[in-house]
C-alpha positions in Angstrom: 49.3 1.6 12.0 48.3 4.9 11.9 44.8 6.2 11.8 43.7 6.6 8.1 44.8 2.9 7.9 42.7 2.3 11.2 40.1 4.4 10.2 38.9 2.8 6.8 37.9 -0.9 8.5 36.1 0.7 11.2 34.0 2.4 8.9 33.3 -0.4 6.8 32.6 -2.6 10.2 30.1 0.3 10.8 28.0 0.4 7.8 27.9 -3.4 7.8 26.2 -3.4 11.1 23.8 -0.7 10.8 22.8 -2.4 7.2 21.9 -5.3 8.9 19.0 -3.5 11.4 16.8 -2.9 8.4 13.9 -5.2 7.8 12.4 -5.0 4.7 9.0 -4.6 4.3 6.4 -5.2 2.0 3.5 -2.8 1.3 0.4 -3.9 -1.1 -2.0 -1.8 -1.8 -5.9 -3.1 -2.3 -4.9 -2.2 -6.4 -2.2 -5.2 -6.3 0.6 -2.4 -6.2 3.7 -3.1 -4.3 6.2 -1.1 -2.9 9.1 -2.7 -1.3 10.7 -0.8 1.6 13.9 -0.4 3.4 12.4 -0.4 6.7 8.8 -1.0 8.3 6.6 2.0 7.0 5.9 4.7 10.0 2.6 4.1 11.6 -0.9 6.3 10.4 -0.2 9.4 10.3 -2.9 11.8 11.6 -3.6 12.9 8.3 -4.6 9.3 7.5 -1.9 8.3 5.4 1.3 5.7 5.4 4.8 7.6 4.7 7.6 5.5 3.8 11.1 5.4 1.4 10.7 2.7 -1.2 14.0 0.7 -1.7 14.9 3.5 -4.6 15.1 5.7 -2.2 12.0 7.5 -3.4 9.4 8.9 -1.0 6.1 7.3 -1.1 2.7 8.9 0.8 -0.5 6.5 0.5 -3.8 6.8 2.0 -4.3 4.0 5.2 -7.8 2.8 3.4 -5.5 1.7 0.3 -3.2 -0.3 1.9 -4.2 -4.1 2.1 -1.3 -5.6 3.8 2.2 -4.5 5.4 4.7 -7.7 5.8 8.3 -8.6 6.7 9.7 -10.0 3.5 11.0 -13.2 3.1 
């Protein structure tokens, strides 16, 4: 084998398993608006606000007062 042949399973075998250490998450906001993430949203930020990447990749900054819950999904 040589290593372009090697070299295309090992990066598939490596997506696959960092895809798998994402847990998404949740967000609702007191409004009823939900965002659903890729990953658990970072903690407050000193500013007061949430910062996290919705699942279309777009970046999403909400105040901590608006946010009602943040869960695992099911």
């Amino acid at each position: 084998m040589n290593i372009k042949t090697l070299g295309l399973p090992v990066a598939l075998a490596a997506c696959v398993a960092l895809a798998g250490c994402s847990t998404p998450t949740v967000v609702t906001l007191h409004n009823g608006t939900q965002y659903l993430t890729r990953d658990m949203p970072k903690t407050r930020t000193k500013d007061g606000f949430f910062e996290f990447e919705d699942i279309s990749g777009a970046k999403v900054k909400v105040r901590a007062d608006d946010v009602a819950t943040i869960r695992k999904e099911d």
